[in-house]
C-alpha positions as CSV (number, residue, x, y, z in Angstrom):
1,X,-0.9,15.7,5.3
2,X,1.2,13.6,2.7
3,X,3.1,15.5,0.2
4,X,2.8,13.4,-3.5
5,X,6.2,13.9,-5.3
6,X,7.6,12.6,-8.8
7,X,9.6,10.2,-10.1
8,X,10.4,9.3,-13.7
9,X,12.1,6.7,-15.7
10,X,11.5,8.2,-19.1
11,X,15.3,7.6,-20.4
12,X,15.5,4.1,-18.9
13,X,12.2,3.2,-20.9
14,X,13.6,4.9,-24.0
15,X,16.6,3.0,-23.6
16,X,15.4,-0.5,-23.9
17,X,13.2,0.4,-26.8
18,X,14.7,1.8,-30.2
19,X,11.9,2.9,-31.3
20,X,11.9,5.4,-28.3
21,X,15.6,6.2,-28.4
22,X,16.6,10.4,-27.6
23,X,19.3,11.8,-28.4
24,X,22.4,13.0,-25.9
25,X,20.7,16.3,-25.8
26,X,16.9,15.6,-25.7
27,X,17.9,13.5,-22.3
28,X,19.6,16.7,-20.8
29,X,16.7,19.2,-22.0
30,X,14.3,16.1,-20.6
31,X,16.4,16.1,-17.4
32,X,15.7,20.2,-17.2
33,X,12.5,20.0,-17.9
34,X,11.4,17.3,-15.1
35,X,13.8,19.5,-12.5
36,X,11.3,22.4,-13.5
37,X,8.2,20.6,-12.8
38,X,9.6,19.7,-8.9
39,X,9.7,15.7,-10.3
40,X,11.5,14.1,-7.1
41,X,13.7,11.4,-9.0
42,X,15.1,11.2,-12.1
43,X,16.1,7.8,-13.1
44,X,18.8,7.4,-15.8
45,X,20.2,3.8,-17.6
46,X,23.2,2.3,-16.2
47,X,27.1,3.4,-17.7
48,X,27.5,0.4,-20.8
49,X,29.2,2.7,-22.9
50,X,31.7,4.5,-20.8
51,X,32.6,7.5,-22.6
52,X,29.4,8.6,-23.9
53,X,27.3,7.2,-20.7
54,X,29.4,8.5,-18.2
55,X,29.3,12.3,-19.4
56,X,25.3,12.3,-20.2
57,X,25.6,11.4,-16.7
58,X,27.8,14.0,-15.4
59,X,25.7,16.7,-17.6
60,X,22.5,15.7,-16.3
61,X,23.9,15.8,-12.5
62,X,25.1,19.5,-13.2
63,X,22.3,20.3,-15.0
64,X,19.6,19.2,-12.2
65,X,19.0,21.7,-9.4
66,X,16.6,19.9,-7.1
67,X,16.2,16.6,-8.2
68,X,17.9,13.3,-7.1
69,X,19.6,11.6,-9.7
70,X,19.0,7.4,-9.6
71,X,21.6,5.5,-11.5
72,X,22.5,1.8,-11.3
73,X,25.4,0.1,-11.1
74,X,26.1,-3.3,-12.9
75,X,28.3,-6.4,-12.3
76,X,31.0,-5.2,-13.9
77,X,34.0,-4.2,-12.1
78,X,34.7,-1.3,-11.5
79,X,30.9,-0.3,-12.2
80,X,30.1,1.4,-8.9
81,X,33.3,3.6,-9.0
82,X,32.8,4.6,-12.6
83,X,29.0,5.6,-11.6
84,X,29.8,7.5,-8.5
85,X,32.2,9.6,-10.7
86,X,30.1,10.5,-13.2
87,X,26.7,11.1,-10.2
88,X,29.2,12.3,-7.5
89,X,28.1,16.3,-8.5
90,X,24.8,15.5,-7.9
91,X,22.5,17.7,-5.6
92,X,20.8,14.1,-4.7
93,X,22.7,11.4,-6.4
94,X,21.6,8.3,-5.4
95,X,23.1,4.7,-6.6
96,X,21.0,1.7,-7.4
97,X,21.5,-2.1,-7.0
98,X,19.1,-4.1,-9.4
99,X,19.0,-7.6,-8.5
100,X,16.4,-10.7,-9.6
101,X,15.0,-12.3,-6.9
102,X,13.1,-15.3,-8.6
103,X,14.9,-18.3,-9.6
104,X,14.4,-18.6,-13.1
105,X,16.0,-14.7,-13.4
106,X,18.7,-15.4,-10.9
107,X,20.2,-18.6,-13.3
108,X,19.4,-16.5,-16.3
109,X,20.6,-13.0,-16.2
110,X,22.8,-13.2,-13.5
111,X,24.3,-16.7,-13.7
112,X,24.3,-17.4,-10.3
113,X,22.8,-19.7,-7.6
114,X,20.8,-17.7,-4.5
115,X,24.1,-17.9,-1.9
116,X,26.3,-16.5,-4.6
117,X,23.5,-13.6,-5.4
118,X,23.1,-12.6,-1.5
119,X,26.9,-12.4,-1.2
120,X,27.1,-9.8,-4.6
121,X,23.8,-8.0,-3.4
122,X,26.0,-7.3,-0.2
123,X,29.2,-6.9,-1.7
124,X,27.6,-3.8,-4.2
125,X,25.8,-2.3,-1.7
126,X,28.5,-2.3,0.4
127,X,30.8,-0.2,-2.0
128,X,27.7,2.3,-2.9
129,X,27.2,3.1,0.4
130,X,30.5,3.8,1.1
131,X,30.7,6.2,-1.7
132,X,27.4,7.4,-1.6
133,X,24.7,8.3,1.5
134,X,21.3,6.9,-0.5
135,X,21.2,3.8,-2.3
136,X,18.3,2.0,-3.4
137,X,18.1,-1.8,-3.5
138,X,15.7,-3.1,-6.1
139,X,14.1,-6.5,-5.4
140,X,13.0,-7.7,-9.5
141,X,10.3,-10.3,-9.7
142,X,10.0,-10.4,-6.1
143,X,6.5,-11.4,-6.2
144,X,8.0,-14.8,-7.8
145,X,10.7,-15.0,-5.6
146,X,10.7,-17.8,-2.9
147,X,9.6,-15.8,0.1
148,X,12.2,-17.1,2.5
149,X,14.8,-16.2,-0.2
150,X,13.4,-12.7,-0.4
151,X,13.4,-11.9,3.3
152,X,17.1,-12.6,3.1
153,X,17.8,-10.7,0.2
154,X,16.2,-7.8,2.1
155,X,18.1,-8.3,5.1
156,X,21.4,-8.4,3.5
157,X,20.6,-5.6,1.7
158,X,19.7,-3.1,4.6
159,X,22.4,-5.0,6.7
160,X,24.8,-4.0,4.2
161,X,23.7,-0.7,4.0
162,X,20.6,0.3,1.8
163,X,18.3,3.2,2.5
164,X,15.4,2.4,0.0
165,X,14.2,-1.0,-0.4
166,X,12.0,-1.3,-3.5
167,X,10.1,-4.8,-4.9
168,X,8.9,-5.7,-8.0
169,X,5.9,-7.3,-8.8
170,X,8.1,-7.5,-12.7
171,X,5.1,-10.1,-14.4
172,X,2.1,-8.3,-12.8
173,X,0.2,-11.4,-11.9
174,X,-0.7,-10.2,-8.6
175,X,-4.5,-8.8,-8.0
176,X,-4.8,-5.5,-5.3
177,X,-5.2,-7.7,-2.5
178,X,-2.9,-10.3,-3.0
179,X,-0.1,-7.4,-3.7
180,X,-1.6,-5.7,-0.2
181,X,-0.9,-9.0,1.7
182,X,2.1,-9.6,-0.1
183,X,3.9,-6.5,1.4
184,X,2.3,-7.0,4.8
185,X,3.8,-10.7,4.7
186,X,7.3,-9.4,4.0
187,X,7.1,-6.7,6.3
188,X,6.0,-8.5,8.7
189,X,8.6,-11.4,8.2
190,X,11.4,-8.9,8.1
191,X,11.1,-5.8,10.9
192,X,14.4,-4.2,9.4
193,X,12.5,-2.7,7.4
194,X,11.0,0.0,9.4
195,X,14.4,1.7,9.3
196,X,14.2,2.3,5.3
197,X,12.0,3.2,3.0
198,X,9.7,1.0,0.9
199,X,9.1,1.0,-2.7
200,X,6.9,-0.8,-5.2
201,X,6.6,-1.4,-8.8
202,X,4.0,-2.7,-10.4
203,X,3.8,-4.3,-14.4
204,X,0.5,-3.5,-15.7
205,X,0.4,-7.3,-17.5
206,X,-3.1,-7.2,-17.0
207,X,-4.2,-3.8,-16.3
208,X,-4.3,-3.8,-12.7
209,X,-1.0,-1.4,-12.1
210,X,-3.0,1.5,-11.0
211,X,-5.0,-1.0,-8.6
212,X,-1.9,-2.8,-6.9
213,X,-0.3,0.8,-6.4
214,X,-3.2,1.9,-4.8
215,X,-3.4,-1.0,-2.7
216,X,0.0,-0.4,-1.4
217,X,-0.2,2.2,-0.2
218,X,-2.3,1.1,2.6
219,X,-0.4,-0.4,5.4
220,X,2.2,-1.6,5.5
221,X,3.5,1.0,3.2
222,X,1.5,4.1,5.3
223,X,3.2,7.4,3.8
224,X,3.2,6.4,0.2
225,X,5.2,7.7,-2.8
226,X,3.8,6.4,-5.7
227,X,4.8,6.2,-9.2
228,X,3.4,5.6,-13.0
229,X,5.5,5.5,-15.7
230,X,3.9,5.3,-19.7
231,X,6.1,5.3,-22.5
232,X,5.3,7.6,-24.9
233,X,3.5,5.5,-27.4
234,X,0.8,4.0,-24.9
235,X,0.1,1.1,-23.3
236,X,2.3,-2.5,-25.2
237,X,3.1,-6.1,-24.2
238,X,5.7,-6.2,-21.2
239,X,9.5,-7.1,-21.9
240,X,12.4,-7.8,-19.9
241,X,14.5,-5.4,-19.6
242,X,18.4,-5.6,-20.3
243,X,20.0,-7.3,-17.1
244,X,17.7,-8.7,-15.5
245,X,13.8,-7.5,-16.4
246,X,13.5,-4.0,-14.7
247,X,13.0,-3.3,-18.6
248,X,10.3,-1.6,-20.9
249,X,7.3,-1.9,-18.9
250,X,4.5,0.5,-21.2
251,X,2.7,1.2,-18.4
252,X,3.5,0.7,-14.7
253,X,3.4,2.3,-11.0
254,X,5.3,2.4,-8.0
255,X,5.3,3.5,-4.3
256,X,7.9,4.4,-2.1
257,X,7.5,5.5,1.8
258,X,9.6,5.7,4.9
259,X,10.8,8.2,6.8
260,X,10.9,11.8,5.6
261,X,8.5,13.7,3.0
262,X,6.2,11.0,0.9
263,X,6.4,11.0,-2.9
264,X,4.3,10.2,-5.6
265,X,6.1,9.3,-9.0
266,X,4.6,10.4,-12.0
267,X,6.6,10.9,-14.8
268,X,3.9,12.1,-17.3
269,X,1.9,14.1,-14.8
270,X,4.8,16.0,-13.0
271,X,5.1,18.5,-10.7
272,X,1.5,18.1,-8.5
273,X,1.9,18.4,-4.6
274,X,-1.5,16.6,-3.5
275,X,-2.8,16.6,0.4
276,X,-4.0,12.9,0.8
């Protein structure tokens, strides 16, 4: 028996759109409202604007009862100390490191060649995991990535102390099977990864999210936690997202597995424990 849980990334998607934007208060009555229906992870924007950012934060981590609360931190210093203040009152906080893996994202949003991005990925998952007991490295446009680069990126990342190891298939090009060997390459080319967990997100670019989550949750990934995330208006052209193109993704899915109770994430069909 597999329990199917819930993510959502509702605010994050509402974020990058305006047309989408809530208000300070429709995020914490959103926030309630998930924590009602059992939805497993709640995933809210990084801080830009301290002030304002920082205590929506600290209001949705006291108003969240079960939940764990995802939040990343940027490249900004002093990003992962201002995030774990604000998540620190959490019942689940958990910190995320967002990082683009192929090279055309690496020169563009983060400005920096593949040795400088490994020693960073380290360097920020190092401090999150000293503050904080789950942090979640997310591996954008891995599927573009060079794979040797990746495996590395993945190794530094649970050598420096990562509990959830998520990749990004961020320009959904990949069909079912290619996404299914795909994850079976990289976990066989990096056996380190049997000590976390493993998530997925797909794009649905050309309609084939539901498909490539599906697909991935076959082995390697064997006690799936899969996710869909729709913004409210329906499905819409993909765009990258601010930092470095985890961004407004209309429609898209997800899987995480590992150790521990298995989850599906569903933000707009919450709440559902399904025997698989």
């Amino acid at each position: 028996m597999q329990n199917i849980g819930v993510s959502d990334i509702t605010m994050k998607v509402a974020d990058q759109a305006p047309e989408l934007s809530l208000s300070f208060k429709e995020k914490i009555e959103l926030a309630k409202l998930l924590d009602r229906l059992n939805v497993s992870v709640i995933e809210v924007s990084p801080i830009r604007s301290r002030k304002i950012d920082s205590l929506l934060i600290k209001s949705i981590a006291m108003a969240v009862k079960h939940a764990t609360i995802a939040v990343p931190v940027t490249l900004e210093e002093g990003s992962v100390e201002d995030t774990y203040e604000a998540l620190k009152n959490a019942v689940n906080p958990r910190l995320q490191v967002e990082a683009p893996m192929s090279p055309t994202q690496m020169e563009y949003f983060w400005h920096k060649k593949p040795e400088k991005t490994l020693e960073t990925i380290a360097g920020l998952i190092a401090q999150c995991r000293e503050k904080c007991g789950e942090v979640e490295f997310i591996a954008d446009d891995a599927c573009r990535s060079e794979r040797e680069f990746l495996c590395r990126a993945i190794r530094t990342a649970i050598s420096a102390g990562a509990t959830v190891i998520t990749l990004c298939d961020t320009a959904g090009l990949m069909f079912p099977d290619e996404f299914a060997r795909f994850l079976e390459e990289i976990k066989a080319a990096v056996p380190e990864m049997d000590s976390v967990r493993l998530g997925v997100m797909c794009s649905d670019e050309m309609n084939m999210a539901t498909a490539c989550a599906t697909a991935a949750t076959s082995p390697p990934v064997r006690r799936p936690s899969c996710g869909i995330w729709a913004t409210p208006s329906g499905r819409g052209d993909a765009e990258p997202g601010r930092g470095h193109g985890r961004g407004q993704r209309p429609l898209q899915h997800g899987t995480e597995a590992g150790d521990g109770p298995d989850r599906m994430d569903v933000p707009h069909q919450p709440g559902r424990e399904i025997p698989l």
